[in-house]
N, C-alpha and C positions, 0 to 999 in steps of 0.2 A: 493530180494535184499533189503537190508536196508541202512539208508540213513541218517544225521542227519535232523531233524525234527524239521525248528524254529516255535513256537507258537507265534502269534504276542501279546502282554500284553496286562493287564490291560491298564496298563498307558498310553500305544499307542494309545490304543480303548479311553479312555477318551481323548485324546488332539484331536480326530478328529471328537471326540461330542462339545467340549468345540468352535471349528473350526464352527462347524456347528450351536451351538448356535449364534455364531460373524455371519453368514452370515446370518440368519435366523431375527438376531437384525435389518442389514443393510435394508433387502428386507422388515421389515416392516416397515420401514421410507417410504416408496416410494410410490408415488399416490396410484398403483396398481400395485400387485404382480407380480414379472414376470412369464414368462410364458414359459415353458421346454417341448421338446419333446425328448422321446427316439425312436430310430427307431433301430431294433435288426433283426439281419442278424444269421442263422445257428441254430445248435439247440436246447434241449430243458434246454443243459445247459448254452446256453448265455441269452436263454429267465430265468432263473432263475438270473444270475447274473442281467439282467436289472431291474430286483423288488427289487435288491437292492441299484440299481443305484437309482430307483425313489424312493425309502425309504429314504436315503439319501436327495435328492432333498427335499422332501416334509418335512423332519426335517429343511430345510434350506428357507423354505418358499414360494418356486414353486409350481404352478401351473400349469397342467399338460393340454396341450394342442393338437393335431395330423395334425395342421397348419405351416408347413415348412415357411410360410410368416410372419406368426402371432408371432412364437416363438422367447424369448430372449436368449435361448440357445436351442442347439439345440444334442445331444448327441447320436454319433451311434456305436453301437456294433457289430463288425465284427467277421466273421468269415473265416478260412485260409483252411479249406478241400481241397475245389476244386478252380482250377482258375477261373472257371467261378463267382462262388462269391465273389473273387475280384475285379473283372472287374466289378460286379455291383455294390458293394460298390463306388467304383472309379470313377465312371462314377454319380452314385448321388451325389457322394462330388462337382464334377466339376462343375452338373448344379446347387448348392448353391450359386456359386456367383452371379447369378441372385438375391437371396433372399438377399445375404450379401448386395448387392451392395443397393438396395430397403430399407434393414432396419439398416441402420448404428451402431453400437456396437453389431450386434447379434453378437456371440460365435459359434464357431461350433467345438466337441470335437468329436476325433476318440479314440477305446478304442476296446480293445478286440484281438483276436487269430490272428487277421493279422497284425496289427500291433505290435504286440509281437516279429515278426519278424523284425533283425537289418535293414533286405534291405527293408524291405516295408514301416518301421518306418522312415527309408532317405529318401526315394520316397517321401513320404508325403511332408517330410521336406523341399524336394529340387525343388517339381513339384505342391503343393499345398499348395500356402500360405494363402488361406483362411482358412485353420486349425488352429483354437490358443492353443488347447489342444491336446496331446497323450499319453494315457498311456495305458500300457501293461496286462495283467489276474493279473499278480503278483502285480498289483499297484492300484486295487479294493477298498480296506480299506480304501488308501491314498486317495479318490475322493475329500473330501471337503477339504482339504491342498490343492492340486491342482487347483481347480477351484478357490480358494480364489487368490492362483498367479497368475492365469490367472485374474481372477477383478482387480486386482491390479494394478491401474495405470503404462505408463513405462513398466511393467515388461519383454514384451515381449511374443513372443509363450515359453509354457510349453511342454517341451519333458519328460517324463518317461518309460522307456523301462530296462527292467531288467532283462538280462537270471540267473537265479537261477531255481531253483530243486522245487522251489516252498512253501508255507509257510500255516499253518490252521489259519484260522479266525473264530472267532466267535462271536457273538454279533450285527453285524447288522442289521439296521432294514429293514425289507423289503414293498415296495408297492404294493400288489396284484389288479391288475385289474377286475377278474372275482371273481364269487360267489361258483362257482360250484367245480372247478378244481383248484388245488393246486399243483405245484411243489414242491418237499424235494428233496434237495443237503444229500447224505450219505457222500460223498466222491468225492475228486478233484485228475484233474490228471491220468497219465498214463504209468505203467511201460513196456507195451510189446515191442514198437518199433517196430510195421510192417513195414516193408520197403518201403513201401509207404505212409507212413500216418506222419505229421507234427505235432499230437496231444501231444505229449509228450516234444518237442523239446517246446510248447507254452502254454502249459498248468503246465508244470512240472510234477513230481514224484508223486505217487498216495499218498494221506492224506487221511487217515479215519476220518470222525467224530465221538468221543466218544458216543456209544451206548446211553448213558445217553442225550446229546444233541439231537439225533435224537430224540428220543422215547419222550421227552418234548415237539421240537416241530410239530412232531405229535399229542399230542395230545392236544398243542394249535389250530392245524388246524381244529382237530373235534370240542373244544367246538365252535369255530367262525362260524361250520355252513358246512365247505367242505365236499361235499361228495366222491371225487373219489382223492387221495394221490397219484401221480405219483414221486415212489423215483428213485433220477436219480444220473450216475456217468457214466464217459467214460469207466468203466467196473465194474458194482456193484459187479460181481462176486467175485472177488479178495478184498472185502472189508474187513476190519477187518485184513489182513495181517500185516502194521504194527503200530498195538494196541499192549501193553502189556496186555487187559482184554480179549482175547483168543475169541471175539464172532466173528463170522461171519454173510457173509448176511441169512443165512435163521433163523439166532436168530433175526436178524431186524424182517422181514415178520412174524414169531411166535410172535413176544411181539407186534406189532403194530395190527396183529391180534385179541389180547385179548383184546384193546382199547371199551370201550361201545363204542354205535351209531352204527344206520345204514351209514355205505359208504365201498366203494370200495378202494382196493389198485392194484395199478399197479407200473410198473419199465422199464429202460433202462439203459444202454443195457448191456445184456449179451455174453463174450465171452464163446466160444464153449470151446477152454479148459479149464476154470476154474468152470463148471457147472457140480456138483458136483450129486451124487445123492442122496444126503441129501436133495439139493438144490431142485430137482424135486419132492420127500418125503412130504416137507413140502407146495410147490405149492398145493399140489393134498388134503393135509390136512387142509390146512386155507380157511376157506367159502368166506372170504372177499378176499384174494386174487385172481383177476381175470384169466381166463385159456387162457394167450395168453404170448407166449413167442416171444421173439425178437431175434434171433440166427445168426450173419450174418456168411454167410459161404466164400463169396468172390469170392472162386472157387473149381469149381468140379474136378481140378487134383492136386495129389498133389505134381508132381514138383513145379506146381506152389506155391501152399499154400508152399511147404516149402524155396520158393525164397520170398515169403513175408512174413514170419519166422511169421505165424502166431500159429505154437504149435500143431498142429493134422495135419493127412489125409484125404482124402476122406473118408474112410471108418470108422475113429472112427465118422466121424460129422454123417454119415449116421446113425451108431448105435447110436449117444446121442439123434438125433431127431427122430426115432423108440421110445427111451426108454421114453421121453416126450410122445407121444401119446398114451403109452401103458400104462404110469401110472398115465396120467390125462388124462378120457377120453371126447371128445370135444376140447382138446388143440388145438389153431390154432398158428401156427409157420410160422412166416416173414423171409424175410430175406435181407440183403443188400448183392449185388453181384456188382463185376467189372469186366470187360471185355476190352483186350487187354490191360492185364498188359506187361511189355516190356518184349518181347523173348518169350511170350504166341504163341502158335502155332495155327490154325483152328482145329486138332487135339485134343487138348487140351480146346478148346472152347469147342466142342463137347463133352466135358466131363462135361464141367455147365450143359449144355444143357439137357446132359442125367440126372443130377443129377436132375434139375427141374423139367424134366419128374418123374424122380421116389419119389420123394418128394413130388410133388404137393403141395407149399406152399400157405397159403392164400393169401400171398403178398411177391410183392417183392420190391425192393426201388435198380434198376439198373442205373449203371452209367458207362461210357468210361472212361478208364483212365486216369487220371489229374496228369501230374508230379509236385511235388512240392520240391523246392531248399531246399536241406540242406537233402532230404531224401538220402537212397542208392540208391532207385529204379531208380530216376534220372537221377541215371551216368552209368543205365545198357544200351546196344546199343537196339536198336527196330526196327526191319526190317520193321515192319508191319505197313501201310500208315493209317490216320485218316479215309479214305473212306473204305478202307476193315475192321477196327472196328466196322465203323455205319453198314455195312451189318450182322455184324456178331452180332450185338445189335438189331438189327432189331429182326432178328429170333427168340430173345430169349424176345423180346417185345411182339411179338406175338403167342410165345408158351405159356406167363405165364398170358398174356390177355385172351387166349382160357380156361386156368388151370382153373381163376382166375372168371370167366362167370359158369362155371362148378360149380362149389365148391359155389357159391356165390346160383346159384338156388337149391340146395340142402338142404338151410334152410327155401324155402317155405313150409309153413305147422306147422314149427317149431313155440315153443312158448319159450319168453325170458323173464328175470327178467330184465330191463334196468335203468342206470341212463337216464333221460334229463337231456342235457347237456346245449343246447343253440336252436336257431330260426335261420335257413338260410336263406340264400334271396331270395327266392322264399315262403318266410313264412310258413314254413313247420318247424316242431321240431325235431330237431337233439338229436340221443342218439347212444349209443354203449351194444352191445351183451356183456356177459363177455368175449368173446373170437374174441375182437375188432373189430368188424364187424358192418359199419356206419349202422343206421336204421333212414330213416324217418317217420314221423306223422305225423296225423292230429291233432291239438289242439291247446289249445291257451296258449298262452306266461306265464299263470300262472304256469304249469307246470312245468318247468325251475327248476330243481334243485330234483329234486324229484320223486324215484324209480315208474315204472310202470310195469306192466305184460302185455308184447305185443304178439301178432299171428303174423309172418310172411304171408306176403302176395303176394311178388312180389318182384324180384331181376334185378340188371342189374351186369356189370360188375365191380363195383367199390362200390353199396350201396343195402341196399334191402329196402323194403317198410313193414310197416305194420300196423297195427292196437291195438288200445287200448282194453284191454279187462275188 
């Protein structure tokens, strides 16, 4: 489906540098800088948007702090999936009046996919006044115009909420935190409209970014030093549809592949019907791209899949995740599943069930159904009680914990090319398999950033263990 496609300008992009010089002038008049925190809810495309939120900030003269007390704004990025992370959002905004009350002028801005929505953007409005800022995914670019109203003596709380289709930006600057791992936005947005999912209705219509943009800043991220590129989009699949320069994603993954340097590339997320097998062709042929695909399937009947107008059946998802392992081999395949969609039968459960049994995926990332307003799924009726889903989530917790312990001891022995990634709290060094499977080490913190050849040694059900060779 195509769609008119605004590009925000030049000249827009300059008035909200020219904004950000002016607040940047103000904050260095001032004893000492203020001091910003962002706290980011969902995933890894709100934690991309908040590197740009701190890029932003840090043009403007912030100082980047992780003291909810200490902070003179304080800036959280939500997200609308599921209700439970509304409720925690909400529930941290409330205990802020503590802080507000404690540090007289802090700020506190709400921004992101839940507030995107009209009713949760009034709730804010009507049931949290110590919010002074809101604005929406589509209202991102506009942060220093906004925050400027809100300094702005008088002015009042600043609301921006704006259902449109959605808009490409390009040009801002971002604040990366780590050294190692790097986020790339390909593409915003989302045209399928599962029937359960809010993603589209708050994100807007899917934007490609011109091939040419990606593939620069890609390889801005290699010279600065990243070694592992995670390109992300609410369906990178469907990338490149509507471009008039004809590429698609595995012309991404080929060109970003021929980039000198050693580092890895990885992606999310992939849907099942737009994965092409070009798509798996060029997986299985680029060295740098790592062998671990992210497939969510949702559910194993396809009544159901097609009451969530997700695009296949059971049986093509079966053959596309066959035809992954058969033409990369080592591939490890995730997935995201839901259980006790409304009017889903025990029956029909039984048919995930079966699916995870015959599948045996490395992981899965399961969840009970969360209605959320505005979708269709919603307004379907649903016989079936919250206590007979948890029984019926249970089962399927601990079939793919059993799969999951299985599959996990099967790389003892094994030996891997790894990035280090980082040092956990128990002081031990964190890295990943190419085919995303956590590993820890012995060593010390200089490592951090820089490929090793490990032996597996030892597995549990969630990480494995091993050794530097």
């Amino acid at each position: 489906m195509s769609y008119p496609l605004k590009e925000i300008s030049a000249g827009e992009l300059a008035r909200q540098k020219e904004i950000m010089a002016r607040v940047a002038a103000a904050n260095a008049a001032l004893a000492e800088p203020p001091l910003a925190m962002v706290d980011t809810y969902g995933c890894q495309q709100n934690e991309a948007d908040s590197e740009k939120l701190r890029g932003m900030l840090h043009e403007m003269g912030y100082v980047f702090t992780d003291s909810e007390t200490d902070a003179d704004l304080i800036v959280i990025n939500t997200c609308a999936v599921r209700e439970h992370a509304e409720m925690r959002v909400l529930g941290n905004v409330g205990a802020l009046t503590h802080t507000k009350r404690a540090k007289p002028g802090q700020l506190i801005a709400l921004c992101g996919c839940m507030v995107t929505q009209e009713h949760m953007a009034e709730k804010v409005k009507r049931s949290y006044p110590i919010v002074d800022l809101v604005f929406g995914t589509h209202e991102l670019y506009r942060f220093p115009e906004l925050l400027e109203q809100t300094l702005t003596p008088h002015k009042g709380r600043v609301f921006a909420v704006r259902q449109i289709d959605g808009e490409r930006v390009e040009g801002l600057p971002s604040y990366r935190t780590g050294s190692v791992k790097a986020w790339l936005s390909v593409m915003y947005g989302c045209n399928n409209f599962c029937s359960y999912c809010v993603v589209p209705y708050v994100r807007g219509r899917e934007r490609s970014r011109r091939a040419a943009d990606v593939l620069e800043e890609a390889r801005r991220l290699v010279d600065l030093g990243y070694k592992e590129i995670t390109l992300l989009g609410q369906n990178v699949n469907s990338y490149g549809k509507d471009l008039e320069e004809g590429h698609d994603f595995a012309y991404l993954l080929e060109e970003i592949n021929k980039l000198p340097g050693e580092f890895v590339v990885r992606f999310m997320t992939s849907h099942p019907k737009d994965a092409t097998p070009r798509l798996i062709d060029t997986m299985a042929a680029c060295e740098k791209v790592e062998r671990h695909i992210h497939l969510p399937f949702q559910s194993g009947s396809s009544r159901v899949l097609k009451a969530m107008n997700r695009g296949y059946t059971r049986e093509q998802y079966i053959a596309l995740a066959e035809r992954f392992r058969e033409k990369i081999p080592g591939v490890a395949v995730t997935s995201d599943v839901i259980v006790g969609f409304p009017g889903e039968t025990e029956a029909e459960f039984e048919e995930t069930l079966s699916l995870v049994e015959l599948l045996r995926f490395d992981m899965l990332f399961t969840f009970i159904y969360s209605p959320r307003k505005g979708t269709p799924a919603a307004r379907v009726p649903d016989p079936f009680t919250r206590e007979e889903k948890q029984k019926w989530f249970d089962r399927l917790l601990a079939a793919q914990s059993r799969i999951s312990a299985e599959t996990q001891a099967a790389h003892v022995g094994k030996d891997y090319r790894v990035l280090i990634d980082g040092v956990n709290a128990e002081g031990r060094l964190t890295a990943r398999t190419p085919c995303n499977r956590l590993v820890q080490l012995a060593g010390g913190p200089e490592l951090v950033g820089r490929f090793a050849d490990v032996t597996i040694t030892g597995s549990t059900t969630w990480s494995l263990t091993g050794e530097i060779r």
